[in-house]
DOGUGU-183148 format. One record per residue (C-alpha): x, y, z; chain; residue number from 1; residue in three letters. Coordinates in nm, 3 decimals, padded with zeros to 5 digits. Example, Ala and Ser with C-alpha at 12.3 -4.5 7.8 and 13.67 -1.06 7.14 Angstrom:
REM residues 2
{pt {01.230, -00.450, 00.780}, A, 1, Ala};
{pt {01.367, -00.106, 00.714}, A, 2, Ser};
END
This chain:
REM residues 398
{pt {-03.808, -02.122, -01.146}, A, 1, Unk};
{pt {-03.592, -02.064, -00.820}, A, 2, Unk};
{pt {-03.509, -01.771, -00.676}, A, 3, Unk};
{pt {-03.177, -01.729, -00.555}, A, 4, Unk};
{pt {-03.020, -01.465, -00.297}, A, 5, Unk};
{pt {-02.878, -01.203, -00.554}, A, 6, Unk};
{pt {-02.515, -01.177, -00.389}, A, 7, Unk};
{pt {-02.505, -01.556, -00.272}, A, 8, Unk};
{pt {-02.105, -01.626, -00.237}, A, 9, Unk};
{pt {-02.012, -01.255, -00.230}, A, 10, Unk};
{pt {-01.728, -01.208, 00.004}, A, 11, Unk};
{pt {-01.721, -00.857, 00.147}, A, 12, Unk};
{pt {-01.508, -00.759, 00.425}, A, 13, Unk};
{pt {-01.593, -00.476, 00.664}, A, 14, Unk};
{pt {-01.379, -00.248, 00.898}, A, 15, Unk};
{pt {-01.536, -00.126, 01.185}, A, 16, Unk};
{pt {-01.846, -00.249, 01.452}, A, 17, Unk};
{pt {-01.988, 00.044, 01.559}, A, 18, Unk};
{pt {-02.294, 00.115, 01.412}, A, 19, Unk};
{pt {-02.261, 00.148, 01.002}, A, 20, Unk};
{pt {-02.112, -00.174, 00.987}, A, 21, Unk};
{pt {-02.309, -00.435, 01.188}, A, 22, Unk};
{pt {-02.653, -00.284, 00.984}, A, 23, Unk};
{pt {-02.457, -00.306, 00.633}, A, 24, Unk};
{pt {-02.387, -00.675, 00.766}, A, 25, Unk};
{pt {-02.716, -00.721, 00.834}, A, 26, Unk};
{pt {-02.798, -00.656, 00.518}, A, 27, Unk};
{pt {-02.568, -00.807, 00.321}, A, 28, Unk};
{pt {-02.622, -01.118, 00.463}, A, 29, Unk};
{pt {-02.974, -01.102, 00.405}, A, 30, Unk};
{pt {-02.870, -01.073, 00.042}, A, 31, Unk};
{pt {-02.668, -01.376, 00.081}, A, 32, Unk};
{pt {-02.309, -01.254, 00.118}, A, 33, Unk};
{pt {-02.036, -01.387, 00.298}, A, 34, Unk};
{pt {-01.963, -01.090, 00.563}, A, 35, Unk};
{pt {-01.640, -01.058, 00.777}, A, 36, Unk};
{pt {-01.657, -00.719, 01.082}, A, 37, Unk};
{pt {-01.283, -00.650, 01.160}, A, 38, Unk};
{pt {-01.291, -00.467, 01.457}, A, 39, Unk};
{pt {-00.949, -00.298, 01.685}, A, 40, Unk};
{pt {-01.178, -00.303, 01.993}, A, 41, Unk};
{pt {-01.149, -00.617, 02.171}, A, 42, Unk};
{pt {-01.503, -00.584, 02.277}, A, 43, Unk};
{pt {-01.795, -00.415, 02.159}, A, 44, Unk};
{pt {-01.729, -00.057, 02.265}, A, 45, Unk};
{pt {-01.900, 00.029, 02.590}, A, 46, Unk};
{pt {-01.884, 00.391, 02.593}, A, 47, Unk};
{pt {-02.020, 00.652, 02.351}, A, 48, Unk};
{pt {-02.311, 00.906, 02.429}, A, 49, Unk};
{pt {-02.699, 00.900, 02.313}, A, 50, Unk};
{pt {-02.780, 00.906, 01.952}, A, 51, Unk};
{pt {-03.136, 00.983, 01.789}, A, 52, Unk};
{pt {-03.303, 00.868, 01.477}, A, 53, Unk};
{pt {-03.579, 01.116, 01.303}, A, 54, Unk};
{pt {-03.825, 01.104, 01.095}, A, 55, Unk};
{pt {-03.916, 00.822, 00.822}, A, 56, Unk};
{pt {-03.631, 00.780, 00.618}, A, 57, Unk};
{pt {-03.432, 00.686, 00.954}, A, 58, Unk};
{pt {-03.671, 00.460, 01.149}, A, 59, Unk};
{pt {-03.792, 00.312, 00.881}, A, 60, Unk};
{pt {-03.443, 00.118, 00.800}, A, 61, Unk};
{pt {-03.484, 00.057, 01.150}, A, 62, Unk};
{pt {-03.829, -00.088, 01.122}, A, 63, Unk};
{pt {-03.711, -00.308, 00.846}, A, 64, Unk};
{pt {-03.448, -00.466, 00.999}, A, 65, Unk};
{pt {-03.661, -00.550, 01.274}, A, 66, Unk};
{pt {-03.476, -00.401, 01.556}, A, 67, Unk};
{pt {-03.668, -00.099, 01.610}, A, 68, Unk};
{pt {-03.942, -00.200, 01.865}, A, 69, Unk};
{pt {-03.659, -00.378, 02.089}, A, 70, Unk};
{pt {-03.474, 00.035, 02.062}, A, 71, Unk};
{pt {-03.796, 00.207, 02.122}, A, 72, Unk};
{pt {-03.824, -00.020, 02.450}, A, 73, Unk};
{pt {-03.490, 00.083, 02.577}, A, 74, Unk};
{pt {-03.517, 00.477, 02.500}, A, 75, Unk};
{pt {-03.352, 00.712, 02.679}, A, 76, Unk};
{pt {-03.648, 00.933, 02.651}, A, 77, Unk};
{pt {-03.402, 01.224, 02.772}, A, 78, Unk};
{pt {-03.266, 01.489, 02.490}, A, 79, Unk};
{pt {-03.352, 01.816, 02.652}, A, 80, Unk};
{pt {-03.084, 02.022, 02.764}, A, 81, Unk};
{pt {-03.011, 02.311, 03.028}, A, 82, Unk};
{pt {-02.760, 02.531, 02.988}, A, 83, Unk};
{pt {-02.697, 02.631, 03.371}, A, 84, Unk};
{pt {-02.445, 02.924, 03.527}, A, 85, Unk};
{pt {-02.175, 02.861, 03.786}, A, 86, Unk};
{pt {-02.444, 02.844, 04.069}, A, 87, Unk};
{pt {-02.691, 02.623, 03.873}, A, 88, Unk};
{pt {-02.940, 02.851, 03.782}, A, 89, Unk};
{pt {-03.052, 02.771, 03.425}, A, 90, Unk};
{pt {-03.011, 02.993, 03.117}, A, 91, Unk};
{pt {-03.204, 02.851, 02.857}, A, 92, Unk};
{pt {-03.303, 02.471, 02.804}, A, 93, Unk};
{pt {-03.386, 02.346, 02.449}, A, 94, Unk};
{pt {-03.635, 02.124, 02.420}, A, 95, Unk};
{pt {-03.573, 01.727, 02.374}, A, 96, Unk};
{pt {-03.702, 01.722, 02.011}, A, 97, Unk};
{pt {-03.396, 01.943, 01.911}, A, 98, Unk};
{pt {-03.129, 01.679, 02.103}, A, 99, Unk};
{pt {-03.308, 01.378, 02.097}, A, 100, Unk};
{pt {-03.490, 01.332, 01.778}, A, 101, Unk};
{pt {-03.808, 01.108, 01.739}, A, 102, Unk};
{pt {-03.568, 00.816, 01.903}, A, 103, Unk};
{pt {-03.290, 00.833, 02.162}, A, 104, Unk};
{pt {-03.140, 00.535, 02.273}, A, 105, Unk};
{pt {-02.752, 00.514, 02.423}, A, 106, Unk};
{pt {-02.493, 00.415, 02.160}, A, 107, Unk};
{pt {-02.405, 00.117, 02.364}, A, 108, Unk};
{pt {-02.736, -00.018, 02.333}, A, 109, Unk};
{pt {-02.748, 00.030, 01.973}, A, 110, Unk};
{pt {-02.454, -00.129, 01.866}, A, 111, Unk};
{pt {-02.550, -00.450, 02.072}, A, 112, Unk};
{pt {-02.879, -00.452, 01.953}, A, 113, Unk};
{pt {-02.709, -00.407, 01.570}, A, 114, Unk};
{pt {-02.449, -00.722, 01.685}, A, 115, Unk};
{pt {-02.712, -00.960, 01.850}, A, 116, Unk};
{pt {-02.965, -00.936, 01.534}, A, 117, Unk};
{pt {-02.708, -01.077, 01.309}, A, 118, Unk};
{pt {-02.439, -01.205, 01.509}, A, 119, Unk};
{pt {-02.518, -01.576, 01.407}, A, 120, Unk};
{pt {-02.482, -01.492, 01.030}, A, 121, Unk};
{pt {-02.102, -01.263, 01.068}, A, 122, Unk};
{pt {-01.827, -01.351, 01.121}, A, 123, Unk};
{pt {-01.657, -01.100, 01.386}, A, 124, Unk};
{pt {-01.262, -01.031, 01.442}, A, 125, Unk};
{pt {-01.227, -00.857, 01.770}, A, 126, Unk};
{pt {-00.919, -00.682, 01.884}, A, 127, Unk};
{pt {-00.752, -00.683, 01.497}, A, 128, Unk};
{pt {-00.649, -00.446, 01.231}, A, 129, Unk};
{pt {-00.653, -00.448, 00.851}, A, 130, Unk};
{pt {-00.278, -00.388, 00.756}, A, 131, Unk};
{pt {-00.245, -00.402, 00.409}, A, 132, Unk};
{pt {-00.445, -00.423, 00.111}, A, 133, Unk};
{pt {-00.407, -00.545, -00.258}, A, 134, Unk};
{pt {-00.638, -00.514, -00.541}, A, 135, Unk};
{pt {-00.622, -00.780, -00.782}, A, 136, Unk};
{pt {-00.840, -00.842, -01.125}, A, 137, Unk};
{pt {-00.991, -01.155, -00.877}, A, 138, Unk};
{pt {-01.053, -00.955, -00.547}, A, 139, Unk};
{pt {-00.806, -00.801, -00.234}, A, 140, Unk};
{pt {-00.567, -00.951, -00.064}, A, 141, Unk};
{pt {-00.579, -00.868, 00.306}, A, 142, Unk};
{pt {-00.367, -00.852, 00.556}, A, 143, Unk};
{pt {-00.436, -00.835, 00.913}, A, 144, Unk};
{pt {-00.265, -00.770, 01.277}, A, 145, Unk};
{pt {-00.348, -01.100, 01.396}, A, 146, Unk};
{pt {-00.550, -01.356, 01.148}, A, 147, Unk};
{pt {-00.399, -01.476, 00.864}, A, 148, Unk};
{pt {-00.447, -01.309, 00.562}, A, 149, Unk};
{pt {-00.723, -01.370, 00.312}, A, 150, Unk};
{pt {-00.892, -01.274, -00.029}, A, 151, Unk};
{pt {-01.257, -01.134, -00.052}, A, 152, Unk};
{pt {-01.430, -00.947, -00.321}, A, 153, Unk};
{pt {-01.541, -00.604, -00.145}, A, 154, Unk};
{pt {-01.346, -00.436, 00.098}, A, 155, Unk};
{pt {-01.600, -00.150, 00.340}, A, 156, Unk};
{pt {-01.412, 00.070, 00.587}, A, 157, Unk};
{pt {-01.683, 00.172, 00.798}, A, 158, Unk};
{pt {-01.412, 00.246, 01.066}, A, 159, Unk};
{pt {-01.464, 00.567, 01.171}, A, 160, Unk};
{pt {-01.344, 00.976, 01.124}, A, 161, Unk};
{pt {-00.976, 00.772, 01.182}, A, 162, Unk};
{pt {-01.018, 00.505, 00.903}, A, 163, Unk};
{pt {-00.755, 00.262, 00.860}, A, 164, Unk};
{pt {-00.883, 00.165, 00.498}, A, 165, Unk};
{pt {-00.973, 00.522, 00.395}, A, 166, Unk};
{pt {-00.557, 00.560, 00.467}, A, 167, Unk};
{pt {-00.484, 00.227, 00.281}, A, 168, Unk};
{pt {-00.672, 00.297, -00.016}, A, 169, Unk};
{pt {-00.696, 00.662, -00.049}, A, 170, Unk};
{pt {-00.420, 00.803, 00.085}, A, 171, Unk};
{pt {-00.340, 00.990, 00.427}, A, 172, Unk};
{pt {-00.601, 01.105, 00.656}, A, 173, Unk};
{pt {-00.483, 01.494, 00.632}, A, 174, Unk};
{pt {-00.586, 01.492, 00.322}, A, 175, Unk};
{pt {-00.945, 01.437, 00.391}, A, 176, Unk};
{pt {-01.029, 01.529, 00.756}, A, 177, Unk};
{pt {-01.037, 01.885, 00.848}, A, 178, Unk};
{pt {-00.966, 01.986, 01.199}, A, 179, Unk};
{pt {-01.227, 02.226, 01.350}, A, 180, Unk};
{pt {-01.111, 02.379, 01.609}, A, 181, Unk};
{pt {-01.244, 02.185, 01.925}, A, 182, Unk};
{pt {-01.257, 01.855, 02.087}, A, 183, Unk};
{pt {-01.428, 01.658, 02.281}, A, 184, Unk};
{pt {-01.426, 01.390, 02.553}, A, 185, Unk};
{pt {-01.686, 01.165, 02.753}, A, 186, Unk};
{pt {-01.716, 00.911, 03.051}, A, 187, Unk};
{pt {-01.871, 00.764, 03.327}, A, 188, Unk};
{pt {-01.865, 00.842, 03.701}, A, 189, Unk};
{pt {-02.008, 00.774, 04.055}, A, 190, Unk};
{pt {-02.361, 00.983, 04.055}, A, 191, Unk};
{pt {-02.236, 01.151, 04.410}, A, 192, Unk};
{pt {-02.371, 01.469, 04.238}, A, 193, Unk};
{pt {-02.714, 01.350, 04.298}, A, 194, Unk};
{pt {-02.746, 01.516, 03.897}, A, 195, Unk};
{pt {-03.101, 01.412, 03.764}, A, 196, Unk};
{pt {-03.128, 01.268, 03.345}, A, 197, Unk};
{pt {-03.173, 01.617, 03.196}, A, 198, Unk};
{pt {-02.812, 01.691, 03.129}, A, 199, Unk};
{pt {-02.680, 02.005, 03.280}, A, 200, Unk};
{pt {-02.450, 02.246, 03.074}, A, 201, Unk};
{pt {-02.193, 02.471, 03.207}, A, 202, Unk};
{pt {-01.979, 02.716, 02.980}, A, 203, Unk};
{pt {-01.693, 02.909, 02.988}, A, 204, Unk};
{pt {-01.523, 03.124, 02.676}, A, 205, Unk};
{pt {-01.380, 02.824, 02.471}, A, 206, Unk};
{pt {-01.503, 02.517, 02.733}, A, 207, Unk};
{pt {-01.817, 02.319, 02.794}, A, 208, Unk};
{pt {-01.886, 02.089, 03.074}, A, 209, Unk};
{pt {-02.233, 01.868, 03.126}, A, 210, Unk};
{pt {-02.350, 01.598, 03.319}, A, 211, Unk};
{pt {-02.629, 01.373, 03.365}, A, 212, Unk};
{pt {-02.729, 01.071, 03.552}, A, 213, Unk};
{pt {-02.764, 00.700, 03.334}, A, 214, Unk};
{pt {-03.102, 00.639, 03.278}, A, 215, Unk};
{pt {-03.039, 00.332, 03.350}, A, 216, Unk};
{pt {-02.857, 00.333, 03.632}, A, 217, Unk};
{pt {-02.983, 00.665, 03.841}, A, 218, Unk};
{pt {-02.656, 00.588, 04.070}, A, 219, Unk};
{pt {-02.392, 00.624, 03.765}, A, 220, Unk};
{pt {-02.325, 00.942, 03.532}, A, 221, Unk};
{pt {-02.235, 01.065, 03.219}, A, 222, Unk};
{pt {-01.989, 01.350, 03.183}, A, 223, Unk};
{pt {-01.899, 01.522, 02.863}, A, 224, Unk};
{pt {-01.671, 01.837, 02.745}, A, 225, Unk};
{pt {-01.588, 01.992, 02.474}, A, 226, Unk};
{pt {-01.290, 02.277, 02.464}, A, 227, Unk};
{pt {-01.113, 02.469, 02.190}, A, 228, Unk};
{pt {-00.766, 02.349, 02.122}, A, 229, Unk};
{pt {-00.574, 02.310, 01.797}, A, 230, Unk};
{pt {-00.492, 02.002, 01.608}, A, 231, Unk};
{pt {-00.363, 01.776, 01.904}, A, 232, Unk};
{pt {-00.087, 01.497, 01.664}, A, 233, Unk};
{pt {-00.173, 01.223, 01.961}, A, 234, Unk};
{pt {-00.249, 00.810, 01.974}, A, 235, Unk};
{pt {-00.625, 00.783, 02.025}, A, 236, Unk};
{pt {-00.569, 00.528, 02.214}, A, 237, Unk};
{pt {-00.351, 00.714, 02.448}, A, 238, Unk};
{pt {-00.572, 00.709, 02.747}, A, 239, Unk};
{pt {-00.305, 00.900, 03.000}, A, 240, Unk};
{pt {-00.221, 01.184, 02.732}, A, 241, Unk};
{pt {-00.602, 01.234, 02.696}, A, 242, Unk};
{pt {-00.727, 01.243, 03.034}, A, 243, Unk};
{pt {-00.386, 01.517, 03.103}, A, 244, Unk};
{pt {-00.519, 01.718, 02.812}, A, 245, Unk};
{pt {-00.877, 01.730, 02.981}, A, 246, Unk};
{pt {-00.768, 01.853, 03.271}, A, 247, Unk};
{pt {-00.543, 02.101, 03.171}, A, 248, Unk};
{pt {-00.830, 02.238, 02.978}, A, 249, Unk};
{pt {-01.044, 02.275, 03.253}, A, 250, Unk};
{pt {-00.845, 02.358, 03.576}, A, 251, Unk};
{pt {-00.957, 02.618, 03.739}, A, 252, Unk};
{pt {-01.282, 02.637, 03.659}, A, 253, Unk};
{pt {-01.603, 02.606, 03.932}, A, 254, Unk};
{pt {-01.976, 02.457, 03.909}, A, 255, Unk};
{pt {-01.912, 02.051, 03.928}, A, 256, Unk};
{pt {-01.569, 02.082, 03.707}, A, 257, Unk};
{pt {-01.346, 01.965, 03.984}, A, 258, Unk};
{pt {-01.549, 01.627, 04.080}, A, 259, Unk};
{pt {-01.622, 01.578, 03.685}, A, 260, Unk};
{pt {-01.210, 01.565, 03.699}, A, 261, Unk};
{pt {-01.194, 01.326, 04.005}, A, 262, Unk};
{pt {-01.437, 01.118, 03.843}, A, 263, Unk};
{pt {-01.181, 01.138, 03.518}, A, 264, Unk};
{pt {-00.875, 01.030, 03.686}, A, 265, Unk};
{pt {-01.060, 00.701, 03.795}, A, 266, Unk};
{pt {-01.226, 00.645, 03.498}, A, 267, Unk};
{pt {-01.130, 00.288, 03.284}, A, 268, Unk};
{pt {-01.222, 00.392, 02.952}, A, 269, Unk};
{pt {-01.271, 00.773, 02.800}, A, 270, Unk};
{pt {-01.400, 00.863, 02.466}, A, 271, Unk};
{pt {-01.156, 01.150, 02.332}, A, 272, Unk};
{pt {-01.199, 01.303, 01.939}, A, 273, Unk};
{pt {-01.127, 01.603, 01.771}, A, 274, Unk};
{pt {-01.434, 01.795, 01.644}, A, 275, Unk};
{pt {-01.377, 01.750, 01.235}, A, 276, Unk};
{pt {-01.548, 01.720, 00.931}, A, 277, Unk};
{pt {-01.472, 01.460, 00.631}, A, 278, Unk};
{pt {-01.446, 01.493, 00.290}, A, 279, Unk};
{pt {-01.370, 01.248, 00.060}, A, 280, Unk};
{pt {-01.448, 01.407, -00.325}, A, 281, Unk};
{pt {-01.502, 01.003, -00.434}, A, 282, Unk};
{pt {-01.612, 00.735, -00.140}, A, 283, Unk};
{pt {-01.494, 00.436, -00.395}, A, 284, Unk};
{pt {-01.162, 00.301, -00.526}, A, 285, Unk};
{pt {-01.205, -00.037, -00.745}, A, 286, Unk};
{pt {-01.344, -00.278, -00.482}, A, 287, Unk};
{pt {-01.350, -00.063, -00.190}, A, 288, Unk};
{pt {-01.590, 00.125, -00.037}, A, 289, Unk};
{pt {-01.603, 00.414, 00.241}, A, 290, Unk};
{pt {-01.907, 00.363, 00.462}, A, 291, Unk};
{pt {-02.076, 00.656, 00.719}, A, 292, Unk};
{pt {-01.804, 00.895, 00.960}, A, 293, Unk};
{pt {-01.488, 00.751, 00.729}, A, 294, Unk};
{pt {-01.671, 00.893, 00.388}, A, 295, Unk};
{pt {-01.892, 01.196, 00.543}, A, 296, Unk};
{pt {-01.888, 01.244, 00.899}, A, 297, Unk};
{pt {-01.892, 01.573, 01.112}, A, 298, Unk};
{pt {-01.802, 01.501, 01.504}, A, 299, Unk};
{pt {-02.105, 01.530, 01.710}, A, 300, Unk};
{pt {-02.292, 01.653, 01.437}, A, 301, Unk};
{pt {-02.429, 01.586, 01.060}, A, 302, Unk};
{pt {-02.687, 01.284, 01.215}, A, 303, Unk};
{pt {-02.447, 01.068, 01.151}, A, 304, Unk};
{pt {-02.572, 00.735, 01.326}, A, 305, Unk};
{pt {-02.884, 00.757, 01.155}, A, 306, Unk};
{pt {-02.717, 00.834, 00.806}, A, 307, Unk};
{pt {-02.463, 00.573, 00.866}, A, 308, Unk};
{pt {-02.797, 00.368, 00.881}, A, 309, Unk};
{pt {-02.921, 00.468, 00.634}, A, 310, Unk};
{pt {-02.620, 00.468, 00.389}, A, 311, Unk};
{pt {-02.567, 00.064, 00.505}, A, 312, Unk};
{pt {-02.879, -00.017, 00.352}, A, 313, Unk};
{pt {-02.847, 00.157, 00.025}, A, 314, Unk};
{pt {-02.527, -00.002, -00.001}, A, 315, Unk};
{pt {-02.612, -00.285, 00.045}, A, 316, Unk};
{pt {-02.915, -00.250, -00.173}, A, 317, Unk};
{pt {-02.728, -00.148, -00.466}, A, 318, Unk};
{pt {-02.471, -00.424, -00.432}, A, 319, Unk};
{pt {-02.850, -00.669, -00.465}, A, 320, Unk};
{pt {-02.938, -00.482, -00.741}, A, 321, Unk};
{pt {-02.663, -00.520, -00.939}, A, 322, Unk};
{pt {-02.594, -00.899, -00.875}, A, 323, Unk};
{pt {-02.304, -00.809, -00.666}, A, 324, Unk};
{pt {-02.094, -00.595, -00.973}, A, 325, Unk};
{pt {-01.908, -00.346, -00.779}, A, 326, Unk};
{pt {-01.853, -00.107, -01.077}, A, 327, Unk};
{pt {-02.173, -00.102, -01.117}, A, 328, Unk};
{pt {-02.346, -00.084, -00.741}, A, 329, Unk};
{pt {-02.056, 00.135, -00.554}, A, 330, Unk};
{pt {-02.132, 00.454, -00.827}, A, 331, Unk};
{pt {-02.540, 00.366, -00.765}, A, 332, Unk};
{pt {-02.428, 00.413, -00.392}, A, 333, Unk};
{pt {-02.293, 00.753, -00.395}, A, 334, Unk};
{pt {-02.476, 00.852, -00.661}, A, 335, Unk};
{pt {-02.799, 00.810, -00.433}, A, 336, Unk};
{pt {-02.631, 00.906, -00.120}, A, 337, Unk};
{pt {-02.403, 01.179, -00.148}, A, 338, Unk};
{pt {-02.648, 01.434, -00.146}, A, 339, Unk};
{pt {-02.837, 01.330, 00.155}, A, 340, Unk};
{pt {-02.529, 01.266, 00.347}, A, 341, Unk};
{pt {-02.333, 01.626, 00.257}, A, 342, Unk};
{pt {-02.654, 01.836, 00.357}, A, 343, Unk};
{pt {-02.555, 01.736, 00.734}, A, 344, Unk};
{pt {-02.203, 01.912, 00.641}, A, 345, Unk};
{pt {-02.268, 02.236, 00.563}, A, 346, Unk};
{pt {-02.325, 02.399, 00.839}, A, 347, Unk};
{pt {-02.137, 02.526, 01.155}, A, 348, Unk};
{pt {-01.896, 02.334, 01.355}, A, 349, Unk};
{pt {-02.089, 02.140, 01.645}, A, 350, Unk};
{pt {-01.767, 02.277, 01.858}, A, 351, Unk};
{pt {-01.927, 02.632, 01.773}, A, 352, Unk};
{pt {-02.231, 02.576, 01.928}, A, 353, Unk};
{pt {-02.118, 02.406, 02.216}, A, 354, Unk};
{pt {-01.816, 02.598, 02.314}, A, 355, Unk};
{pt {-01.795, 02.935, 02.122}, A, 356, Unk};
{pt {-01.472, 03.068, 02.189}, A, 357, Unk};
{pt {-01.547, 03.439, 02.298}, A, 358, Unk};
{pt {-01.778, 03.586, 02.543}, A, 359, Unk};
{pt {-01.940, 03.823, 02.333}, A, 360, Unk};
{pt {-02.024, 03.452, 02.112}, A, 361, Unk};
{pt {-02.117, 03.267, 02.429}, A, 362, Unk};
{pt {-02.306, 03.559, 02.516}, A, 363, Unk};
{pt {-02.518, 03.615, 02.181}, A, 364, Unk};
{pt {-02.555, 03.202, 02.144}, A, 365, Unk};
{pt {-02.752, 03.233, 02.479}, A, 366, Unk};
{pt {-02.942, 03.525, 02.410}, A, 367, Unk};
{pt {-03.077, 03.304, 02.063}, A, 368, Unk};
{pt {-03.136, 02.997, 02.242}, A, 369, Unk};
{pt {-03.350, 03.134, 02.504}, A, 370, Unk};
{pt {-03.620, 03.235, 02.221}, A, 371, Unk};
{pt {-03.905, 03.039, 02.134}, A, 372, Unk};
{pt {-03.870, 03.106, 01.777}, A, 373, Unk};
{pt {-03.500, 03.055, 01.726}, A, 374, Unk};
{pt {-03.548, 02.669, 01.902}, A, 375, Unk};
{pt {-03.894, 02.605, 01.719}, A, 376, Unk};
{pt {-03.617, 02.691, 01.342}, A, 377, Unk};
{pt {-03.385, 02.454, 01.483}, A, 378, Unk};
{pt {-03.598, 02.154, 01.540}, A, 379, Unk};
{pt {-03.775, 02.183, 01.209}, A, 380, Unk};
{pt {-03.485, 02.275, 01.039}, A, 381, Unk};
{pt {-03.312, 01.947, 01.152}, A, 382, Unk};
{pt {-03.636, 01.733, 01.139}, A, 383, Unk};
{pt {-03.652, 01.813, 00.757}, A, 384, Unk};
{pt {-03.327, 01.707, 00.672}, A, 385, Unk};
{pt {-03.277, 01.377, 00.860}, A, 386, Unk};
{pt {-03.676, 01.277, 00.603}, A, 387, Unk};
{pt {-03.541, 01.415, 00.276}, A, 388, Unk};
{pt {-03.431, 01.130, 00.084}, A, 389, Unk};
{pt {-03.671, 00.833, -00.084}, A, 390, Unk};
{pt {-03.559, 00.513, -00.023}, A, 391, Unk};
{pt {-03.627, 00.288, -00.285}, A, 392, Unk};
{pt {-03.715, -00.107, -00.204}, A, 393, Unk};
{pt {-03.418, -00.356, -00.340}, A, 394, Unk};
{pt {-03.562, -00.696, -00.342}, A, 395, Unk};
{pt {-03.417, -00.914, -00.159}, A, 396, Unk};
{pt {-03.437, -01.236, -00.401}, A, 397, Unk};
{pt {-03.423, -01.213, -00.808}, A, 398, Unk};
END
């Protein structure tokens, strides 16, 4: 008897090619699918800081797509972290196993790496926008920006805190992001600093600034901030606004602040978010799907690259399972998944940590993180979560 690829003419359109959605295309291919990335980027995004994977659950989805030797070989081995004063002298450093995981490689990197491996099997629309959709008892009509409009069976927004199809088909995004009280900004700069690859933090009441030097590229650095600031009702894409809200935040203040802000001004491209955490009570509507930071991300926080990861495969493996039924697979989905993703949410705001808002807080954080114990809870604590789901194996013929 012949086997045949369980989702073999299975069109599924995905929003979004960061991480989430080049793996669940991956995937899906794999399982014989049809697959369509609709991206607003023109390019593949550039920026974007380090990410880490931990543990078993995460690298291996990484092992079984094939891709994790080639990320392993381009490691930023980096992660640890000193927290300096105005004059440099260091505080407390945590250790790279707390930042950096069991595997730290840029975001940059990844998302190539995620693009190349199945690039010749995707279709990818760069620089356009889903604009409409339209469930019918046959599949959804979509409407784009740019291309010309088309019907497919599956519909994933794996687009980001900001989804586009989390507003089309679940309603407005204030209904399901919650704002928490920071944000945060990163870019790239001239290494004039002469700032080695251990990142360097400096805090003020309310305000973080660090930098570090590429590891790549020991003559180019990485700068990244985080302040406390209400809900900012801006265009992310806004570059000017952004870069005027940075530096309002942190005029004034010493250490490298003021070149960090020289850099900014010349800088072509700027990552700029609010610090917020997503919930969505149900991450599927008929035949569409919410996929990693769109159904349960936390900014800078909640391991949300490797979940994303992780969540692409079971997806995908569910959709296999069931022969491609999506009232059957999407509820398999969450049902597996929402657990493992919604530990990452309940704890404190990343912008907490990073930037607590009073000096008695900034001055208790650094009193914790200077002990032994208190970092030794924090990597284990982390470590523990990322493992603590079984992943079953979804065959990829029937």
């Amino acid at each position: 008897m012949a086997h045949t690829l369980p989702l073999g003419g299975l069109r599924v359109l995905i929003s979004g090619a960061g991480i989430a959605g080049p793996t669940l295309a991956w995937w899906l291919t794999r399982y014989g699918a049809e697959v369509t990335v609709v991206e607003q980027a023109p390019a593949l995004r550039a920026s974007g800081f380090a990410v880490d994977f931990r543990g078993p659950t995460h690298l291996g989805v990484l092992a079984a797509m094939g891709v994790l030797d080639e990320l392993r070989a381009g490691q930023t081995r980096a992660g640890a972290i000193s927290c300096v004063d105005e004059r440099g002298r260091e505080i407390f450093r945590l250790p790279a196993e707390f930042a950096g995981g069991e595997l730290e490689v840029y975001r940059r990197d990844l998302s190539r790496i995620l693009y190349e491996h199945g690039a010749d099997r995707v279709e990818y629309l760069f620089g356009d926008v889903i604009t409409d959709l339209a469930e019918s008892a046959d599949g959804v009509h979509v409407d784009f920006a740019r291309a010309a409009s088309r019907t497919v069976d599956l519909v994933v927004g794996a687009d980001g805190l900001h989804s586009g199809v989390r507003r089309l088909a679940f309603g407005p995004e204030s209904a399901y992001v919650r704002h928490l009280g920071h944000h945060l900004a990163g870019w790239d700069l001239p290494n004039e600093l002469g700032v080695g690859t251990v990142p360097q933090q400096y805090n003020v009441p309310g305000r973080m600034a660090s930098v570090a030097a590429d590891q790549r590229d020991p003559d180019r650095a990485g700068a990244f901030v985080v302040f406390a600031a209400g809900w900012l009702d801006l265009d992310w894409r806004d570059l000017d606004r952004q870069k005027k809200l940075i530096a309002d935040a942190f005029a004034g203040l010493g250490w490298h602040v003021p070149h960090l802000l020289s850099g900014l001004r010349a800088a072509p491209e700027l990552y700029f978010d609010s610090i917020s955490r997503v919930r969505v009570p149900r991450w599927h509507t008929g035949r569409t799907v919410l996929l990693g930071d769109a159904a349960w991300g936390v900014t800078l926080g909640g391991m949300g690259v490797g979940t994303g990861v992780v969540g692409a495969y079971v997806l995908a493996g569910e959709l296999a399972r069931a022969g491609g039924d999506h009232r059957v697979a999407l509820g398999a989905y969450e049902s597996r998944l929402r657990g493992y993703a919604m530990r990452w949410q309940r704890g404190a705001s990343p912008g907490h940590f990073l930037a607590p808002t009073t000096r008695w807080g900034l001055w208790l954080r650094n009193r914790l993180l200077a002990t032994r114990p208190v970092q030794s809870m924090l990597v284990r604590s982390t470590g523990s979560l990322a493992t603590d789901l079984d992943l079953p194996d979804y065959p990829a013929r029937v």
